[in-house]
MDAnalysis code that builds the backbone (N, CA, C; Angstrom):
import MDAnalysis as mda
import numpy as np

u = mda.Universe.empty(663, n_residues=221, atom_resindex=np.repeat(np.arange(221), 3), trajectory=True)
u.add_TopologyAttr("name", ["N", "CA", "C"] * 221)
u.add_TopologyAttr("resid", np.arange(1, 222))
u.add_TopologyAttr("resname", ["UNK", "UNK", "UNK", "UNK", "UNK", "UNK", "UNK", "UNK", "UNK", "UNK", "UNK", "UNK", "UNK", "UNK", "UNK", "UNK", "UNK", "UNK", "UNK", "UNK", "UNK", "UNK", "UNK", "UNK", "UNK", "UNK", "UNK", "UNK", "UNK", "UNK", "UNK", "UNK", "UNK", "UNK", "UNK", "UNK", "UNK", "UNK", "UNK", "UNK", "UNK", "UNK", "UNK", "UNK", "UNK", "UNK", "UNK", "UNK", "UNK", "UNK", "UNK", "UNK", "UNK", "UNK", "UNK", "UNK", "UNK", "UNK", "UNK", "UNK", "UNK", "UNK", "UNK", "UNK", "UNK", "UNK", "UNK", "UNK", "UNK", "UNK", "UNK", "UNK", "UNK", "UNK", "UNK", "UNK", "UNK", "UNK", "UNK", "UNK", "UNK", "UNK", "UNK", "UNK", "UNK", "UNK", "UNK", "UNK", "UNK", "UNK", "UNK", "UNK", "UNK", "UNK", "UNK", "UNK", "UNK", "UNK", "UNK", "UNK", "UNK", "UNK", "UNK", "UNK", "UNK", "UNK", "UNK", "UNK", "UNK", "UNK", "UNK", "UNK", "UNK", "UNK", "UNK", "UNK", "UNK", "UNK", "UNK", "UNK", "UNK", "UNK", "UNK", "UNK", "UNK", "UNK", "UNK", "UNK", "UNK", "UNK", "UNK", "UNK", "UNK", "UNK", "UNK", "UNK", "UNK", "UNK", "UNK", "UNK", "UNK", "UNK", "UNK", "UNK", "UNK", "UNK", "UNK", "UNK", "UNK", "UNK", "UNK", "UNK", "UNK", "UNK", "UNK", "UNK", "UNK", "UNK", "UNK", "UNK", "UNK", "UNK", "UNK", "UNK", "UNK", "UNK", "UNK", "UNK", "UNK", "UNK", "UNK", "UNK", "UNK", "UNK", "UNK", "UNK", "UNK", "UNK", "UNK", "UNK", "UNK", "UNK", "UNK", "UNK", "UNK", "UNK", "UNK", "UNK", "UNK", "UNK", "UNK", "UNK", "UNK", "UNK", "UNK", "UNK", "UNK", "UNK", "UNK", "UNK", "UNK", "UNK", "UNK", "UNK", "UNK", "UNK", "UNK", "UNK", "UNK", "UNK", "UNK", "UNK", "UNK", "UNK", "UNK", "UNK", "UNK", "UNK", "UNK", "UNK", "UNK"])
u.atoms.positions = np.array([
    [-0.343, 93.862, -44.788],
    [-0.131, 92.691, -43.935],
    [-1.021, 92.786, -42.700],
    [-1.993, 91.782, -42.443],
    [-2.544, 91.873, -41.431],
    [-2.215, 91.467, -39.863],
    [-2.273, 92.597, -38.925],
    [-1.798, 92.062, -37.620],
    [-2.518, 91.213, -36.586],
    [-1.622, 90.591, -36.324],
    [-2.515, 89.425, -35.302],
    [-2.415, 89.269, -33.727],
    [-0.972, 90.217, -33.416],
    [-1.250, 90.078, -31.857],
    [-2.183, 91.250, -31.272],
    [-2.240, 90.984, -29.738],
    [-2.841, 92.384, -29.167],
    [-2.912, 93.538, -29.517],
    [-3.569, 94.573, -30.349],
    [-3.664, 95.887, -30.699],
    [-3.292, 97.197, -29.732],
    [-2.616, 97.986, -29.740],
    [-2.145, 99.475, -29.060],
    [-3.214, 100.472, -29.987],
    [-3.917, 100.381, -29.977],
    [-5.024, 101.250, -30.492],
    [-4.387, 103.249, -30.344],
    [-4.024, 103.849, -31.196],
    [-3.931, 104.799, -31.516],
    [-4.556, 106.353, -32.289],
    [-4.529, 107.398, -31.397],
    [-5.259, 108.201, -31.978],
    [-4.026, 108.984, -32.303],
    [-4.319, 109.811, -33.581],
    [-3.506, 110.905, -33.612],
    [-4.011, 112.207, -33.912],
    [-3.383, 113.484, -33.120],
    [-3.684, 114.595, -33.298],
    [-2.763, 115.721, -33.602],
    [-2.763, 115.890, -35.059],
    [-1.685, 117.015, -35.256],
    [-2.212, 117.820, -36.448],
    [-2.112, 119.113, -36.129],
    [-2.558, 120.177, -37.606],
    [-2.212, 119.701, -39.081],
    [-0.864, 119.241, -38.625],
    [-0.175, 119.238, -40.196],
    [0.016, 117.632, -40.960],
    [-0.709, 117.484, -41.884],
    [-1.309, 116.421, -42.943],
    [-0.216, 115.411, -42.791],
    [1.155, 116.124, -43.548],
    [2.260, 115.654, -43.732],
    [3.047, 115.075, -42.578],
    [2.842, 115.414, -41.496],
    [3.250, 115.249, -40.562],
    [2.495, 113.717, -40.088],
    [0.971, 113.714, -39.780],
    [0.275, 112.514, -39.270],
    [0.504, 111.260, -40.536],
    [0.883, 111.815, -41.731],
    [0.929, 110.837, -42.660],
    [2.405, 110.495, -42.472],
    [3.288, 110.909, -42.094],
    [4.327, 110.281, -41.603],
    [3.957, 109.232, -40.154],
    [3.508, 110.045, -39.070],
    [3.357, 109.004, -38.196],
    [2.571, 107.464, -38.423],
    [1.511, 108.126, -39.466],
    [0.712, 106.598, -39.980],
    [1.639, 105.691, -40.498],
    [2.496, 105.968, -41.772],
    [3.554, 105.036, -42.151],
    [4.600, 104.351, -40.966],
    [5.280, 105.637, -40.090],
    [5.768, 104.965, -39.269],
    [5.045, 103.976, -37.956],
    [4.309, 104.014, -37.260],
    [3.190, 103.248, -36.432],
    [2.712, 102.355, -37.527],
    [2.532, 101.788, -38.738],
    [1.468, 101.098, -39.063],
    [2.805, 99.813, -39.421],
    [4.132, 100.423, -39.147],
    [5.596, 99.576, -39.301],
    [5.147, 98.226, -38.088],
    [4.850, 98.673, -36.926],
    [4.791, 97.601, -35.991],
    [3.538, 97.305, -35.664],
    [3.761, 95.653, -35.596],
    [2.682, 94.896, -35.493],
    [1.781, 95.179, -34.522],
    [2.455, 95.825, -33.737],
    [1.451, 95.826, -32.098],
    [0.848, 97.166, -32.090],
    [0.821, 97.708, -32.893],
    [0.252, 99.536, -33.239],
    [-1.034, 99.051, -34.333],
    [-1.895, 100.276, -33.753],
    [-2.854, 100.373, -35.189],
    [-3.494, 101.589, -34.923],
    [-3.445, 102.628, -35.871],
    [-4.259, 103.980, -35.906],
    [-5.784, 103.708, -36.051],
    [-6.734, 104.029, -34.963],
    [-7.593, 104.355, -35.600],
    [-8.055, 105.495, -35.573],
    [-7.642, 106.370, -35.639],
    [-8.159, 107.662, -36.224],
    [-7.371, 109.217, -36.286],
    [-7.340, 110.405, -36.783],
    [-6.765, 111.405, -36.914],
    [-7.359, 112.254, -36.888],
    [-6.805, 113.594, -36.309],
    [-7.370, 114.504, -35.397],
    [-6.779, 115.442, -36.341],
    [-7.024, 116.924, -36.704],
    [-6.614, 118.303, -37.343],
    [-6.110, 119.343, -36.179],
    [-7.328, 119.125, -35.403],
    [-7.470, 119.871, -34.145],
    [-7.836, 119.693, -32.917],
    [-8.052, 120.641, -32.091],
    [-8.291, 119.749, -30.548],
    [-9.971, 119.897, -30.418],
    [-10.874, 120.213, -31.045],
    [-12.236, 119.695, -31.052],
    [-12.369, 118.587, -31.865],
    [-11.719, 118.330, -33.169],
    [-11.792, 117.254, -33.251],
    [-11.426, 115.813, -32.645],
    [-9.971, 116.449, -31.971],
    [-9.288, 115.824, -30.946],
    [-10.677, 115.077, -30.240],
    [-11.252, 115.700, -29.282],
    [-12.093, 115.660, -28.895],
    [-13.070, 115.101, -28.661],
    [-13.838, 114.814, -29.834],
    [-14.592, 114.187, -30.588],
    [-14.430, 112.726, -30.782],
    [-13.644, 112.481, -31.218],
    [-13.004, 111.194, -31.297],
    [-12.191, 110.501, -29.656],
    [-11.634, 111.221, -29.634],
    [-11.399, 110.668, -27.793],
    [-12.559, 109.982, -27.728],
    [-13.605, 110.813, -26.742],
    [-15.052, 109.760, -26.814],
    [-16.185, 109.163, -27.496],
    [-15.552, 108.783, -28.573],
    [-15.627, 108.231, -29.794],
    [-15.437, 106.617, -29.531],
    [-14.285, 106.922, -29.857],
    [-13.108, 106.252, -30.202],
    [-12.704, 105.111, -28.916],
    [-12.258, 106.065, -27.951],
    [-11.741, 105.751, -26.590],
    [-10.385, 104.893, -26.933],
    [-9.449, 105.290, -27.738],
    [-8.288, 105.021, -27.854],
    [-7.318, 104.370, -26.436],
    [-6.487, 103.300, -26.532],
    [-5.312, 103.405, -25.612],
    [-4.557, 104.195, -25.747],
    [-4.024, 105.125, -26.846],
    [-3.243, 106.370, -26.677],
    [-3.346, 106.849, -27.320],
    [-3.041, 108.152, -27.155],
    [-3.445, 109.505, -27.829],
    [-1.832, 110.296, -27.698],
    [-1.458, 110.351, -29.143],
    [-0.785, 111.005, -29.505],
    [-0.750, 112.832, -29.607],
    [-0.665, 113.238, -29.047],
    [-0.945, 114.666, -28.968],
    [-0.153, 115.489, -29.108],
    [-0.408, 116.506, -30.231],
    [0.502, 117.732, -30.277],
    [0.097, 118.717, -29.830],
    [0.892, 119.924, -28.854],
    [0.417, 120.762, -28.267],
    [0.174, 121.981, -28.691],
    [0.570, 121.559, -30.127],
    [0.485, 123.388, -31.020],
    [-0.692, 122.953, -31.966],
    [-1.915, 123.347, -31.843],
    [-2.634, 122.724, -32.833],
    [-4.246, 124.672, -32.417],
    [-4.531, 124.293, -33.939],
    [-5.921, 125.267, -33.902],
    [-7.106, 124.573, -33.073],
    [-8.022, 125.876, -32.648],
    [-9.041, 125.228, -32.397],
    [-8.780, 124.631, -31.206],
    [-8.383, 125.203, -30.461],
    [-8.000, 124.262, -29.232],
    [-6.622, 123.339, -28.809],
    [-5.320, 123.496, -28.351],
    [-4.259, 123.725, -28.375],
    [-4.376, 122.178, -27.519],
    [-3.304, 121.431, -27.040],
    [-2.970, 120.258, -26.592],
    [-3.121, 120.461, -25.554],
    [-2.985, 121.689, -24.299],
    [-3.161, 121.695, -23.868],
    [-4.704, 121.971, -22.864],
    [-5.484, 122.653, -23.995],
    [-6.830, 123.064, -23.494],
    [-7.638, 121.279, -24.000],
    [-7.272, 120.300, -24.558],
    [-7.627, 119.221, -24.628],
    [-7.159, 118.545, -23.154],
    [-6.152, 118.686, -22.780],
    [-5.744, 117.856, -21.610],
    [-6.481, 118.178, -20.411],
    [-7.051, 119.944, -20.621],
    [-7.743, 120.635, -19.182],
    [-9.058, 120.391, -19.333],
    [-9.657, 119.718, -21.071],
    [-11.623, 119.863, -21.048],
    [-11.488, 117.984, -21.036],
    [-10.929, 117.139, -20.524],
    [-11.503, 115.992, -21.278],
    [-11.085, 114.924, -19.545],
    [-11.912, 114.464, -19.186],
    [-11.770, 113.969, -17.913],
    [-11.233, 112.412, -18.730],
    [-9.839, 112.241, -18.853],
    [-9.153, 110.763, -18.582],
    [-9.049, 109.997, -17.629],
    [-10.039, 110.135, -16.797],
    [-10.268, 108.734, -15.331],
    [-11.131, 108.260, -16.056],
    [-12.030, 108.487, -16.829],
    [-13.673, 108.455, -17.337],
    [-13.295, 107.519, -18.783],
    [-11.842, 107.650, -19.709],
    [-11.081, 107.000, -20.658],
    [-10.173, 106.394, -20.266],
    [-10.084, 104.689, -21.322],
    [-8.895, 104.018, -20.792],
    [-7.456, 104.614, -21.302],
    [-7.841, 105.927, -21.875],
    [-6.771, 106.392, -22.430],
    [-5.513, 106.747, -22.139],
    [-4.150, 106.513, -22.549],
    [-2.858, 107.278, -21.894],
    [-2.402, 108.341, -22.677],
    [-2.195, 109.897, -22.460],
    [-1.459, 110.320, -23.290],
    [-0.297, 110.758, -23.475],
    [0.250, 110.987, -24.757],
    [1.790, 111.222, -25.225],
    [1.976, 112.394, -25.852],
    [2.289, 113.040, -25.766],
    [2.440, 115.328, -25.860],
    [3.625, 114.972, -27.370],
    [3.426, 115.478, -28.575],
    [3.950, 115.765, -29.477],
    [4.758, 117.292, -29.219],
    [5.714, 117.125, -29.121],
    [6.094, 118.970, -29.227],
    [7.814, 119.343, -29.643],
    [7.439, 120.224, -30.942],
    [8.508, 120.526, -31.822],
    [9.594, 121.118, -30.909],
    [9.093, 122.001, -29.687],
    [9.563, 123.362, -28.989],
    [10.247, 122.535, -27.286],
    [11.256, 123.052, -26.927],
    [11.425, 122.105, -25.607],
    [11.073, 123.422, -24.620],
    [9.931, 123.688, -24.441],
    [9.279, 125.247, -23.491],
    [8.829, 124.123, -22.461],
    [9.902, 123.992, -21.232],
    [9.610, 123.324, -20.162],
    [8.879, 123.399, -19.281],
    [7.588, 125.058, -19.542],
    [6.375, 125.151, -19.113],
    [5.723, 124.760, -19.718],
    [5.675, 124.380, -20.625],
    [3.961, 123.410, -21.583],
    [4.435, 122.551, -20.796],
    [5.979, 121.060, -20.659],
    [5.800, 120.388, -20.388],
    [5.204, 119.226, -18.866],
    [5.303, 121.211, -17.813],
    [5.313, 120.687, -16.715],
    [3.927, 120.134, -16.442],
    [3.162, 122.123, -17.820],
    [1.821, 121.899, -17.278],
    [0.960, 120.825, -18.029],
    [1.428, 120.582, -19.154],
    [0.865, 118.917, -19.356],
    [1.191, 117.448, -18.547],
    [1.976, 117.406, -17.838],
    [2.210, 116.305, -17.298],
    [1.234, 116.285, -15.927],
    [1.291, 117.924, -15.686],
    [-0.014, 118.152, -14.549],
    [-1.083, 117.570, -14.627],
    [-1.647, 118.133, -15.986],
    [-3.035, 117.884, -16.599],
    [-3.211, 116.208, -16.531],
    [-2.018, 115.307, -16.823],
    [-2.563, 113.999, -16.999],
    [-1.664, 112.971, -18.251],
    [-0.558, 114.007, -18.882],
    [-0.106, 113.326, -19.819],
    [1.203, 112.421, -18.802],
    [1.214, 110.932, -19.979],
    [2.083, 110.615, -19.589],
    [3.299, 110.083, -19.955],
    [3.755, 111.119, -21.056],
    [4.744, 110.507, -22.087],
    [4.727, 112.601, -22.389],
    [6.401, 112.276, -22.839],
    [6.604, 113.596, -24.007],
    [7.451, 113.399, -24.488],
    [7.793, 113.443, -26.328],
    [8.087, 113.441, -26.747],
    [8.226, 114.420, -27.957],
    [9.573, 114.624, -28.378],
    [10.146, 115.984, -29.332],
    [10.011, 115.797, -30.700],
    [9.014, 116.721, -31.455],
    [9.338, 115.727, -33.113],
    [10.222, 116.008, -33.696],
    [11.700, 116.024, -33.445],
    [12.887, 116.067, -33.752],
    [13.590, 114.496, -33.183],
    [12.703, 113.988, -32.354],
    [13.618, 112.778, -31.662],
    [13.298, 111.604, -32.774],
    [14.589, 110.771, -32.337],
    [14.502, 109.304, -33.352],
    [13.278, 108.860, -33.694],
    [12.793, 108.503, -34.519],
    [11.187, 107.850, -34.768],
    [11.421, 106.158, -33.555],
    [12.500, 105.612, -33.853],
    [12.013, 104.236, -32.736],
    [12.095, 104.945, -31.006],
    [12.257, 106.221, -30.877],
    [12.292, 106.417, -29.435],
    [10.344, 106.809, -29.192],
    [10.050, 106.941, -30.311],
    [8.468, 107.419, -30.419],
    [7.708, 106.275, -29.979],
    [8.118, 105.153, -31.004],
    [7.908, 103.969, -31.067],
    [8.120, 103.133, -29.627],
    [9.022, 103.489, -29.353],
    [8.941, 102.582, -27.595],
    [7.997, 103.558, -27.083],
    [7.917, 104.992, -26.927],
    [7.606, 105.547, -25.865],
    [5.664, 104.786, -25.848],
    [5.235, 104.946, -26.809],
    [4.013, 104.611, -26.698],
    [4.275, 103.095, -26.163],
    [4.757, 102.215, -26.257],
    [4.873, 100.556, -25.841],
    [4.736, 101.009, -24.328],
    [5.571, 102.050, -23.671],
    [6.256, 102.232, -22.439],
    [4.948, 102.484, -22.131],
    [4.208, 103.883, -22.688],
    [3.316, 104.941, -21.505],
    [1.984, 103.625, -21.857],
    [2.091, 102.672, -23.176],
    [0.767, 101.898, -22.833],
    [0.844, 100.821, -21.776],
    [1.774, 100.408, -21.251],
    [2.127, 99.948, -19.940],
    [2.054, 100.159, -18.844],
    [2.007, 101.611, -18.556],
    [1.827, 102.260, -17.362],
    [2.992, 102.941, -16.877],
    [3.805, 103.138, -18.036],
    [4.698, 103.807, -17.514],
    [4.933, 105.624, -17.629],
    [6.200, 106.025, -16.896],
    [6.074, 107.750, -17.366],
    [7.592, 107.791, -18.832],
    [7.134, 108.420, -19.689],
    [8.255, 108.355, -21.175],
    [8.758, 109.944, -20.512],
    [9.872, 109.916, -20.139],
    [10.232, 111.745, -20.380],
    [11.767, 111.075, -20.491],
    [12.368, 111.916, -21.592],
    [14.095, 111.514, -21.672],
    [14.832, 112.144, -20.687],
    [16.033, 111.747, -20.587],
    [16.787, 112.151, -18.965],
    [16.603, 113.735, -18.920],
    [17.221, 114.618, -20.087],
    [17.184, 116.110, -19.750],
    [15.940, 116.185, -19.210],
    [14.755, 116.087, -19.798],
    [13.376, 116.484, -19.265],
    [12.929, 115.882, -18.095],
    [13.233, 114.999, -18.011],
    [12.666, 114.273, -16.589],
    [13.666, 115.501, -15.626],
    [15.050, 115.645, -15.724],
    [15.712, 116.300, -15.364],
    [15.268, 118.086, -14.971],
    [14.511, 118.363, -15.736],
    [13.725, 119.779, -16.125],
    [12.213, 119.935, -15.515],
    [11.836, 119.143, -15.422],
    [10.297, 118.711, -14.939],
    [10.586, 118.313, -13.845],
    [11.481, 117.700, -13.169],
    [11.710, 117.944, -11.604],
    [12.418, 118.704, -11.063],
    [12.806, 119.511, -11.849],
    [13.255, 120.620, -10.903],
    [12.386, 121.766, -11.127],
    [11.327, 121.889, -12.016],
    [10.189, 122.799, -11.974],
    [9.394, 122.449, -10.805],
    [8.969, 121.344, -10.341],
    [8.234, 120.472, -9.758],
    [8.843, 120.779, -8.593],
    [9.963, 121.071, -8.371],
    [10.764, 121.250, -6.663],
    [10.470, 122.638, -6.557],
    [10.469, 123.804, -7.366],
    [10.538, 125.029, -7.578],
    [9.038, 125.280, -6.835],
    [7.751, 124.509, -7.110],
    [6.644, 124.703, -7.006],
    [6.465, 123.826, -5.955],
    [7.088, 123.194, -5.574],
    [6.572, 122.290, -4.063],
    [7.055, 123.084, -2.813],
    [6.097, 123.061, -1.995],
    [6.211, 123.511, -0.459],
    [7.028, 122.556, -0.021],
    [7.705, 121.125, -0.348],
    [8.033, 120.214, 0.859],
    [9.263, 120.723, 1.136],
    [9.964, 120.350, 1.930],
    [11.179, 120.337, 2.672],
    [12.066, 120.370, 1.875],
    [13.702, 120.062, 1.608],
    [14.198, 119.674, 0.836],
    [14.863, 118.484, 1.319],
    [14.721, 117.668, -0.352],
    [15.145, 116.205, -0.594],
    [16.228, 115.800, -0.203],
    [16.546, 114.659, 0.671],
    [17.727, 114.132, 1.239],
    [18.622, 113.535, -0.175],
    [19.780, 113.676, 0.194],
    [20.669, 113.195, -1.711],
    [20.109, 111.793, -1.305],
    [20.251, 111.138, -0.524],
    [20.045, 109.610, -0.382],
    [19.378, 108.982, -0.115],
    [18.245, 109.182, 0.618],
    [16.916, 109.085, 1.063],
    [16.932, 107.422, 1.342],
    [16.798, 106.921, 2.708],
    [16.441, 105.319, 2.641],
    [15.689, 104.827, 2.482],
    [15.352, 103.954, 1.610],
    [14.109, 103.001, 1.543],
    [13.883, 102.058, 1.730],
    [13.201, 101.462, 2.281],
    [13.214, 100.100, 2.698],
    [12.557, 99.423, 1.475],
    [12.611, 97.660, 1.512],
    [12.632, 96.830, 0.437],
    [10.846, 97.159, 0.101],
    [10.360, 97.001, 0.974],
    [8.524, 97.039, 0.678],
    [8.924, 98.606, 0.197],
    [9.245, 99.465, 0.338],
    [8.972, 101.185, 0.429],
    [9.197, 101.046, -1.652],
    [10.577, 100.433, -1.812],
    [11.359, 100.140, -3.030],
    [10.206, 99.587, -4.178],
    [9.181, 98.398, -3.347],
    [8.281, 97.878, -4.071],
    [7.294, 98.811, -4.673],
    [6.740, 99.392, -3.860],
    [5.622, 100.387, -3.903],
    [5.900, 101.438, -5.003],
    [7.005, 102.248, -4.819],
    [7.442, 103.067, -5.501],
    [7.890, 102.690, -7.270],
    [8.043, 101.649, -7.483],
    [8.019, 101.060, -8.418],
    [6.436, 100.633, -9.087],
    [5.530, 100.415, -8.364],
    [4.584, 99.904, -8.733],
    [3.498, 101.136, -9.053],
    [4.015, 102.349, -8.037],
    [3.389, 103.180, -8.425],
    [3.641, 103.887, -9.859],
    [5.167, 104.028, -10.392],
    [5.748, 104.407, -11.356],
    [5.331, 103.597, -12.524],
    [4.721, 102.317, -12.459],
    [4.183, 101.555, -13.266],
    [2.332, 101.838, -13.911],
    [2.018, 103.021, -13.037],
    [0.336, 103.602, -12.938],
    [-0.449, 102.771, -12.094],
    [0.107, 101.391, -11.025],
    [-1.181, 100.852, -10.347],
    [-1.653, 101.846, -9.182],
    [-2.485, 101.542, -9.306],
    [-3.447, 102.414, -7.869],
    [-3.124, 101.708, -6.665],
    [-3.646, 102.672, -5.216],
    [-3.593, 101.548, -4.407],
    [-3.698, 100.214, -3.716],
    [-5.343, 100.376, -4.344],
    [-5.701, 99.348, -4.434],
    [-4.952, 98.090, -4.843],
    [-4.659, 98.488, -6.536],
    [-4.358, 96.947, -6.693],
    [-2.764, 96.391, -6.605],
    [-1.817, 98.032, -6.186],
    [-0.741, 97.636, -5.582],
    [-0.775, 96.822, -4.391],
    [-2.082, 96.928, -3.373],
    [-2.227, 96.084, -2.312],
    [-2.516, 94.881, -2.477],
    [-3.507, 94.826, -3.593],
    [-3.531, 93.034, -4.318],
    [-2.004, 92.403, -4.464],
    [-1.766, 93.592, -5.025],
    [-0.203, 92.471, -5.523],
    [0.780, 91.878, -4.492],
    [0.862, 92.770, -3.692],
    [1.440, 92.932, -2.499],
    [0.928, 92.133, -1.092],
    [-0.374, 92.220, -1.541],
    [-0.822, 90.497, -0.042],
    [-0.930, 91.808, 1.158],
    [-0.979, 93.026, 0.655],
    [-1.076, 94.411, 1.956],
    [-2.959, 94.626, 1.329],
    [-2.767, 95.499, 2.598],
    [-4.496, 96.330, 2.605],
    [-4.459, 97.726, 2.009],
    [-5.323, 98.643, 1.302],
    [-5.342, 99.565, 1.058],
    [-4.921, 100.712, 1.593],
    [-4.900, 100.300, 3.133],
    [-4.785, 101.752, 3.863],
    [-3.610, 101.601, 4.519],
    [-2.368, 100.168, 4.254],
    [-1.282, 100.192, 4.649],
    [-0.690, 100.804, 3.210],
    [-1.278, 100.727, 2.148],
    [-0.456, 101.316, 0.938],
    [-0.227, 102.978, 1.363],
    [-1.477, 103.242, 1.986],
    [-1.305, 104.735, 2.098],
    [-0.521, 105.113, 3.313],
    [-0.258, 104.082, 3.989],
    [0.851, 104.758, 5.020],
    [2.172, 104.558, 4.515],
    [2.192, 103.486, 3.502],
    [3.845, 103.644, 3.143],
    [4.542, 104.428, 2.177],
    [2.627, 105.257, 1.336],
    [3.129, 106.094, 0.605],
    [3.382, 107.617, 1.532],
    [2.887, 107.611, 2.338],
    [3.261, 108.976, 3.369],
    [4.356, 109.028, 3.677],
    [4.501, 107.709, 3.954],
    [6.415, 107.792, 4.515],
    [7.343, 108.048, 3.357],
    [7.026, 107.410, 2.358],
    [7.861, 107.514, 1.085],
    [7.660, 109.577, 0.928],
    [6.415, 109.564, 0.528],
    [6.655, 111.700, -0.157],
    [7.041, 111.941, 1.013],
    [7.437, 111.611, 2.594],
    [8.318, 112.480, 3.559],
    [9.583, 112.087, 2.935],
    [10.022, 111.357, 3.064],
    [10.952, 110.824, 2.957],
    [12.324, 111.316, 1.523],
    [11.135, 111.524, 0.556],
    [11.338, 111.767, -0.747],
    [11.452, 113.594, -1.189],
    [10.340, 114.055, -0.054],
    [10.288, 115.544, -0.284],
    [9.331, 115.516, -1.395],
    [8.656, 114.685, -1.788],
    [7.646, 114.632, -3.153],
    [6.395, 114.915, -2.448],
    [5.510, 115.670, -3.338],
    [3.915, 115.523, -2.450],
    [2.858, 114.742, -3.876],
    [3.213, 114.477, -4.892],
    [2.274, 113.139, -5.606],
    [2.723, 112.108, -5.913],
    [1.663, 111.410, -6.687],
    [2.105, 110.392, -7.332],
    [3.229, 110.331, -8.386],
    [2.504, 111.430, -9.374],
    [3.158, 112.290, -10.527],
    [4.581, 111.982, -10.283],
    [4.998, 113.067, -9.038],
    [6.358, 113.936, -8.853],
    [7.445, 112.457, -8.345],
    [6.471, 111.408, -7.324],
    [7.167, 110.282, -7.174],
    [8.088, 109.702, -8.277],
    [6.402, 109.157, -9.477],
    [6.848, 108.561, -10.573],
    [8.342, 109.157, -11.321],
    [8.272, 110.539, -11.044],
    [9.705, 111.420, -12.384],
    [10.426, 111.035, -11.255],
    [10.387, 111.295, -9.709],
    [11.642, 111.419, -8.960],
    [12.331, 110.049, -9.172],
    [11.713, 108.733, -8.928],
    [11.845, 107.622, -9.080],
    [12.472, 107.373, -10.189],
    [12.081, 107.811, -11.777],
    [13.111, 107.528, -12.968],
    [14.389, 108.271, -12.822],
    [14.160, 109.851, -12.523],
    [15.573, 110.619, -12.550],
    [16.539, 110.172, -11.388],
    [16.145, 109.627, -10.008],
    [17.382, 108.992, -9.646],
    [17.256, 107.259, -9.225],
    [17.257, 106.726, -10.371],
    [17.156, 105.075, -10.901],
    [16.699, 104.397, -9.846],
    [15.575, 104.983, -8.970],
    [15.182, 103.811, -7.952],
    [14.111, 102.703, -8.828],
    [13.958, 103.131, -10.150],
    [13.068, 101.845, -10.708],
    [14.222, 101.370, -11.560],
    [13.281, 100.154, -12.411],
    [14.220, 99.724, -13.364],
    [13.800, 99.753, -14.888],
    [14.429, 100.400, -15.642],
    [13.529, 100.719, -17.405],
    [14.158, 100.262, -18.491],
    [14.896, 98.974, -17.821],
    [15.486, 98.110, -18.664],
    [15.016, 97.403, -19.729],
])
C-alpha cells in the first residue's frame, strides 16, 4: 500500500537480522513511517547517516564495529537533520545518561510495547525528549549526582513567560526561534533561561528538557 502523507524517514541500526526485520514489519504498519535503510553496525551506521541523512535514527547501543555509543561521540548531529532514538535490551542507567549526553533524544527498551516505539519516534520527530517515567526518573537523578548547582527547590516559581520558554525549549526550539514565537529578542531568551537553570538548579538545556517532563511543568498529552 502506498503512503501518501508526510514521510518520518527512518534509519535502522541493529546487529541482529531478525530483530531489524521485525522493526521493518512493525514501522512499515504506519503510514507516516518509512525505512530507508539498515545498518549491521556502527560504521555502517555511519555511512548511511551521511548518506542518507535520515529524520531518525533508530539506534542500538550493543552493536560490532563500533557500539551506539562510539556512533553518537564520531558523528556531529548539528551538521544532520537527524534525531536519535537508543535501542537497548539492558536498563544500565550509565549508557543511558551517557547517550542522552552525546545527543540522543529518545530511549527506548526492546522489551517495551512495540506502539510505545511507535509514538516515541512521532514524539522525538517533533522535537520532543521520549524517556518513560522510571528513566526520566534515573537520568535525573544521575544528572543531579553530576551537577555542581545548588539544590533544587521542591517548588520552584515560574512565571507564565518562564512556563512558556521551558516548554518550548522541551519541544528542541533554539533561542532564536523561541524568540520568533514569542514577539521577544534573542538575548531576552537568554536571560529568562538564566533565571529558569537558577531557579531550577539545572545547568542545560538537556537537564531542563528531563526536569520539565519528570515534574509535569510541560504537557505530553
Amino acid at each position: 500500500m502506498a503512503k501518501t502523507k508526510q514521510q518520518i524517514r527512518v534509519l535502522l541500526a541493529d546487529d541482529h537480522a531478525i530483530f531489524r526485520d521485525g522493526l521493518r514489519k512493525l514501522l512499515d504498519s504506519d503510514e507516516e513511517i518509512t525505512i530507508v535503510g539498515e545498518a549491521q553496525n556502527g560504521v555502517e551506521c555511519i555511512k548511511l547517516l551521511t548518506k542518507l541523512k535520515p529524520d531518525i535514527l533508530l539506534l542500538d547501543l550493543r552493536m560490532p564495529d563500533k557500539d551506539g555509543l562510539a556512533v553518537l561521540e564520531e558523528v556531529n548531529f548539528d551538521t544532520l537533520p537527524t534525531r536519535v532514538v537508543v535501542l537497548t535490551a539492558a536498563e544500565d542507567d550509565r549508557d543511558v545518561v551517557r547517550a542522552m549526553r552525546l545527543g540522543a533524544r529518545g530511549v527506548v527498551l526492546k522489551q517495551s510495547a512495540t506502539d510505545l516505539l511507535v509514538k516515541s519516534i512521532h514524539r522525538v520527530h517533533a522535537g520532543e525528549i521520549w524517556l518513560d517515567n522510571r528513566m526520566t526518573a534515573e537520568v535525573m537523578k544521575a544528572f543531579s549526582k553530576s551537577s555542581e548547582a545548588g539544590p533544587r527547590r521542591e517548588k520552584p516559581l515560574l512565571s507564565d513567560r518562564e512556563k512558556e520558554i521551558v516548554q518550548l525549549v522541551a519541544q528542541g526550539f533554539r533561542n532564536k526561534e523561541i524568540g520568533e514565537k514569542l514577539f521577544i529578542s534573542e538575548q531576552t531568551v537568554k536571560n529568562h533561561l538564566h533565571n529558569i537553570f537558577d531557579k531550577l538548579g539545572v545547568s542545560d538545556r538537556l537537564e531542563l528538557a528531563l526536569y520539565a517532563i519528570h515534574h509535569r511543568l510541560i504537557d505530553h498529552s
